[in-house]
C-alpha atoms as a printed R data frame, in Angstrom:
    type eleno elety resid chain resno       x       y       z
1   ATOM     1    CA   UNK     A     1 -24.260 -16.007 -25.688
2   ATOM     2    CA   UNK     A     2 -20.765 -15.952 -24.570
3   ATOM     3    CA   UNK     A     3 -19.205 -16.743 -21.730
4   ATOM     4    CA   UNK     A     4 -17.923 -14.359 -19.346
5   ATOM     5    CA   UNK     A     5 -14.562 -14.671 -17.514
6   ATOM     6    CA   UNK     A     6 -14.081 -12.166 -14.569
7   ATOM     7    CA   UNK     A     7 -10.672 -11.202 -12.861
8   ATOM     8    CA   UNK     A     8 -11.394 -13.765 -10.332
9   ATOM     9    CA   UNK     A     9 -11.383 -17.047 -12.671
10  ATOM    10    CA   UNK     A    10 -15.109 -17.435 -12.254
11  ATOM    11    CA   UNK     A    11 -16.482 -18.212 -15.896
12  ATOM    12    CA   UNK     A    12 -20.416 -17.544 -15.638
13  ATOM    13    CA   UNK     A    13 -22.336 -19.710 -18.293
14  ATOM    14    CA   UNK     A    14 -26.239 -19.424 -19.645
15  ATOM    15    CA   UNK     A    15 -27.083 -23.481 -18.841
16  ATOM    16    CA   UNK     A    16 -28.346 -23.968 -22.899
17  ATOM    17    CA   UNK     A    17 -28.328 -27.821 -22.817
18  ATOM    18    CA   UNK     A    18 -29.995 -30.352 -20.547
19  ATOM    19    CA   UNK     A    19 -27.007 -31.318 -18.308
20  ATOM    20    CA   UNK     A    20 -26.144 -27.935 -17.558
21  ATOM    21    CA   UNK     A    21 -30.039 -27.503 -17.098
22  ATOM    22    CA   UNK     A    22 -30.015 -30.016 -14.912
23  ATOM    23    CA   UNK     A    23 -27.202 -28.688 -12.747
24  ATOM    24    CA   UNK     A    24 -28.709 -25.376 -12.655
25  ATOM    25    CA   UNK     A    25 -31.668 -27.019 -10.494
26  ATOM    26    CA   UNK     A    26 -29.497 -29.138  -8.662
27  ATOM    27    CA   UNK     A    27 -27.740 -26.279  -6.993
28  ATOM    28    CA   UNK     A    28 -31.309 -24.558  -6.292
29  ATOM    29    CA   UNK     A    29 -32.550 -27.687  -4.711
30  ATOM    30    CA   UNK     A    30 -29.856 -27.908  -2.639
31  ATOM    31    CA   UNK     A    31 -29.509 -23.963  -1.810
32  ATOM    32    CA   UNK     A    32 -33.273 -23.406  -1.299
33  ATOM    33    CA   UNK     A    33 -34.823 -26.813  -0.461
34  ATOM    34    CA   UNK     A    34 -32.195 -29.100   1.503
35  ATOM    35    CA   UNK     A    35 -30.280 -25.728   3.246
36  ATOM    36    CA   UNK     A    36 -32.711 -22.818   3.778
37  ATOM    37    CA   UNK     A    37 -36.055 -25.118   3.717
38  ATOM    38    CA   UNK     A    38 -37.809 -22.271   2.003
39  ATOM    39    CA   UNK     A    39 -39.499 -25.000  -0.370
40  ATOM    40    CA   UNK     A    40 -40.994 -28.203   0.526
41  ATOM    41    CA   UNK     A    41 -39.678 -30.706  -2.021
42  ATOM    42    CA   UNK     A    42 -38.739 -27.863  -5.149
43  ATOM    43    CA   UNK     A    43 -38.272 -24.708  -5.757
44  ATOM    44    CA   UNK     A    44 -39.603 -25.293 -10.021
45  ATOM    45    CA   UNK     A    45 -42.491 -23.224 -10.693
46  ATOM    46    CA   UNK     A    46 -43.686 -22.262 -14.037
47  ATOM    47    CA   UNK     A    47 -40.855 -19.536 -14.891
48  ATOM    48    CA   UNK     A    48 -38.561 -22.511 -15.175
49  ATOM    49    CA   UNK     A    49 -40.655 -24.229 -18.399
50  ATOM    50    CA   UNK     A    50 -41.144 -20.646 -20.097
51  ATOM    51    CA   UNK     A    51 -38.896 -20.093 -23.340
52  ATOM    52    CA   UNK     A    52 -37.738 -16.243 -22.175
53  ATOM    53    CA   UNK     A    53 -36.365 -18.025 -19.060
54  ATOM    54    CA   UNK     A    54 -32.629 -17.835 -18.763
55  ATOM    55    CA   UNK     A    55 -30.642 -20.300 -16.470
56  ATOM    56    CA   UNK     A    56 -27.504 -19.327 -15.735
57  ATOM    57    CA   UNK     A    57 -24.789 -21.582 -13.741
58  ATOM    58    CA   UNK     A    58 -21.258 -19.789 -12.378
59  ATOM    59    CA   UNK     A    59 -17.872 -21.991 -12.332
60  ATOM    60    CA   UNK     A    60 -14.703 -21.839 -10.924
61  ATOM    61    CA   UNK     A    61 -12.261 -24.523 -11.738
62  ATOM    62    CA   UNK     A    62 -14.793 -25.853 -14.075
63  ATOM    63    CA   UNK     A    63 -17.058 -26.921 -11.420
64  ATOM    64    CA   UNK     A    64 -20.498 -25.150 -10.970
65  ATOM    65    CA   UNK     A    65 -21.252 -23.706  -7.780
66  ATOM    66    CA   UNK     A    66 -23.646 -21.215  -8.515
67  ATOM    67    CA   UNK     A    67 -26.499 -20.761 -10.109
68  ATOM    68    CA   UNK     A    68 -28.940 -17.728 -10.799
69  ATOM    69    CA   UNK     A    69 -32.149 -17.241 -13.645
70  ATOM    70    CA   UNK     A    70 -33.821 -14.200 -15.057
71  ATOM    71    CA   UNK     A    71 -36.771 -13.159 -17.286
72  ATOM    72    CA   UNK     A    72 -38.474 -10.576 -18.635
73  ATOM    73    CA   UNK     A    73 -41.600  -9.338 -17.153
74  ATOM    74    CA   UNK     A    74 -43.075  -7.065 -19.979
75  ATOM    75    CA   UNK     A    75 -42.372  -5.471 -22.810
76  ATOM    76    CA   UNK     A    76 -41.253  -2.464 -21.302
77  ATOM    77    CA   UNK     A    77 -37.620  -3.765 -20.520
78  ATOM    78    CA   UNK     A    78 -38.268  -4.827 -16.923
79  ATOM    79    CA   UNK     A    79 -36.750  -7.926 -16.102
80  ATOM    80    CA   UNK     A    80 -36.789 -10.017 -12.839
81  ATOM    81    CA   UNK     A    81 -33.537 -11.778 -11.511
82  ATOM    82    CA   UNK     A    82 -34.007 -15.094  -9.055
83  ATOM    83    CA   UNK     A    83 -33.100 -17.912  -7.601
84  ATOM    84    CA   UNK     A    84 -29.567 -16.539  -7.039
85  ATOM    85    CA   UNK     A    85 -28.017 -19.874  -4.553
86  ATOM    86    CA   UNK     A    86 -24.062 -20.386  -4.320
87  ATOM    87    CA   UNK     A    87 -23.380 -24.015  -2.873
88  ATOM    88    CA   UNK     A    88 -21.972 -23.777   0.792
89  ATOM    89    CA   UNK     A    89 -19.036 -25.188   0.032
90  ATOM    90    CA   UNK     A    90 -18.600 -22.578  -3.072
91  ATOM    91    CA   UNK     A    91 -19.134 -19.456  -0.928
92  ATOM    92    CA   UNK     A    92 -16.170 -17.349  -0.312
93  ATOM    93    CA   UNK     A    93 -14.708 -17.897  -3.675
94  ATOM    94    CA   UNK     A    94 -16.208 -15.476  -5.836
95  ATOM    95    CA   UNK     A    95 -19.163 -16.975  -7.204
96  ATOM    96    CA   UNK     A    96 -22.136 -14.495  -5.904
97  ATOM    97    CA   UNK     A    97 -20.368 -11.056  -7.799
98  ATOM    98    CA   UNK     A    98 -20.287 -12.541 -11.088
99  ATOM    99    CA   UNK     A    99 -23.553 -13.817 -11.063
100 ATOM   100    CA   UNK     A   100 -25.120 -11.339 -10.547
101 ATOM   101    CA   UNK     A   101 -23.583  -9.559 -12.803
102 ATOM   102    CA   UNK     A   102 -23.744 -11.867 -15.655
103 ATOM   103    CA   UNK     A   103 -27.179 -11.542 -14.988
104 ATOM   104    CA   UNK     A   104 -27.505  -7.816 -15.514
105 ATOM   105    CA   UNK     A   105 -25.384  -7.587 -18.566
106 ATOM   106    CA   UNK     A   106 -27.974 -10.371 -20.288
107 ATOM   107    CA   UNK     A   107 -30.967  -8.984 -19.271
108 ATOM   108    CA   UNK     A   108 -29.254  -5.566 -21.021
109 ATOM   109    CA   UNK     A   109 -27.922  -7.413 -24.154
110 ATOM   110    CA   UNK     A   110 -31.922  -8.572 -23.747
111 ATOM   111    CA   UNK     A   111 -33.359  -4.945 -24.096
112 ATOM   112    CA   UNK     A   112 -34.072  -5.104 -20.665
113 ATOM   113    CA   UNK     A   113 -33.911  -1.205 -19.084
114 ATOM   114    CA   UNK     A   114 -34.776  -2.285 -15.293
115 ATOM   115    CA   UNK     A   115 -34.039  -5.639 -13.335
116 ATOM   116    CA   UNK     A   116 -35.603  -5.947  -9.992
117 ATOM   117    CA   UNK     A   117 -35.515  -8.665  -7.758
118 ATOM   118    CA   UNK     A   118 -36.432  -9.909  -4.273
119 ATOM   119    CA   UNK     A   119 -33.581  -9.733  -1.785
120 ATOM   120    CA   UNK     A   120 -33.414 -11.562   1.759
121 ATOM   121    CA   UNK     A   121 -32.426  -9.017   4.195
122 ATOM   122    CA   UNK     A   122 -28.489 -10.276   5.202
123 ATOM   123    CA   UNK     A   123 -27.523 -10.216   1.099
124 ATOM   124    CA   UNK     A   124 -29.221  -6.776   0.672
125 ATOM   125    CA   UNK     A   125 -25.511  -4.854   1.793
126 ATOM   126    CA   UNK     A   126 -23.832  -7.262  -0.814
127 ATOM   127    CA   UNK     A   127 -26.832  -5.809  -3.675
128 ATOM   128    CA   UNK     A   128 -26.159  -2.601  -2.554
129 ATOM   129    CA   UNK     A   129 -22.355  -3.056  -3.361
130 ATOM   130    CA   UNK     A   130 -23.057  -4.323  -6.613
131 ATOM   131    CA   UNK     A   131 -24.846  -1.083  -7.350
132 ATOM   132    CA   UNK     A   132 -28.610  -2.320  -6.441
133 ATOM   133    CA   UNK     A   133 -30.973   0.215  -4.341
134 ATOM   134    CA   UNK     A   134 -33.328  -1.070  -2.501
135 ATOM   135    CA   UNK     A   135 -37.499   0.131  -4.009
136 ATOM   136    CA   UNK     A   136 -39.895  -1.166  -1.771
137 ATOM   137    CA   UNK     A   137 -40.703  -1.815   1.700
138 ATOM   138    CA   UNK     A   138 -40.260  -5.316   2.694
139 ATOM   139    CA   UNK     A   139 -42.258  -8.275   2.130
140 ATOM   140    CA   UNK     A   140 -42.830 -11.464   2.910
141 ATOM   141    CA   UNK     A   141 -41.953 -14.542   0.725
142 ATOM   142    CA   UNK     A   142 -42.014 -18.374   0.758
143 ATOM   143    CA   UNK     A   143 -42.613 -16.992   4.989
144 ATOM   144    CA   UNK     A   144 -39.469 -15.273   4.514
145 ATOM   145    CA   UNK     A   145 -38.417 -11.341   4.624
146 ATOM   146    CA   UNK     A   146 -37.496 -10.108   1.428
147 ATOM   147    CA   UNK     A   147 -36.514  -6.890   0.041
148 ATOM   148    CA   UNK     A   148 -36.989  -5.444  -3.585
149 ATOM   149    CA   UNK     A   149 -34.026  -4.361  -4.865
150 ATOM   150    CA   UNK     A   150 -33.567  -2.508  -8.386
151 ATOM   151    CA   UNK     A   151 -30.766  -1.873 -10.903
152 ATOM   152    CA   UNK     A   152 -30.587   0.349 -13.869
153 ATOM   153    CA   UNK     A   153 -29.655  -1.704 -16.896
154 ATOM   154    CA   UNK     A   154 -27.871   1.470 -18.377
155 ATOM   155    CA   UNK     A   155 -25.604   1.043 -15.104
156 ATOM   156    CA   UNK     A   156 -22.725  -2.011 -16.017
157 ATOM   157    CA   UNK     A   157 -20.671  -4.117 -13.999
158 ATOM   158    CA   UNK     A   158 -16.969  -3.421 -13.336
């Protein structure tokens, strides 16, 4: 899979061996464990071993800073996007956009007709800019408010 350079020098990458792997859960740790405590000691659960599991990690200046995975839930071309987490010192530069979508375009490449996802409230605006509507009423995850959020897969990134 290639990677993907956008206008703003962020090169997104799918994290295919085990350093980049490792980096990947790094950034989650530090995003979802140390920061936001929404995990007590790691935020690994069983999507991370499966095969269909893509890890994705986003650069700029060849250093990682972000970090996103996706998978597909059926056969029908539904896929899920997670575990989106910028570092704090990354944010502001870029990172979050091309993520995201990096994400979509591989889920479409993937077959993938639908991606949902599970949005904390503040980031739902910066979804909805991106092209995402939200589909359900809120819920509550890790004892956090989240939002699903839905794309189109036959709708692509700028």
């Amino acid at each position: 899979m290639a990677d993907v350079l956008h206008r703003t020098g962020v090169v997104c990458r799918v994290a295919d061996d085990p350093l980049m792997v490792a980096e990947h859960h790094r950034i989650r740790q530090v995003v979802f464990v140390r920061e936001q405590g929404l995990f007590p000691s790691s935020d690994r659960d069983r999507r991370d071993d499966e095969p269909a599991t893509i890890k994705v990690l986003g650069f700029r200046d060849d250093v990682a800073g972000g970090a996103v995975r996706l998978y597909p839930l059926d056969d029908t071309g539904h896929w899920q996007g997670d575990r989106l987490a910028v570092l704090p010192g990354s944010r502001g530069h870029g990172l979050g956009a091309p993520l995201v979508w990096f994400a979509v375009a591989t889920a479409a490449r993937g077959g993938g007709r639908l991606m949902t996802a599970h949005i904390q409230p503040r980031n739902v605006p910066f979804f909805e800019h991106l092209g995402w509507s939200v589909s359900g009423d809120q819920e509550t995850y890790v004892g956090v408010p989240h939002i699903p959020m839905a794309i189109d897969l036959g709708v692509r990134a700028p």
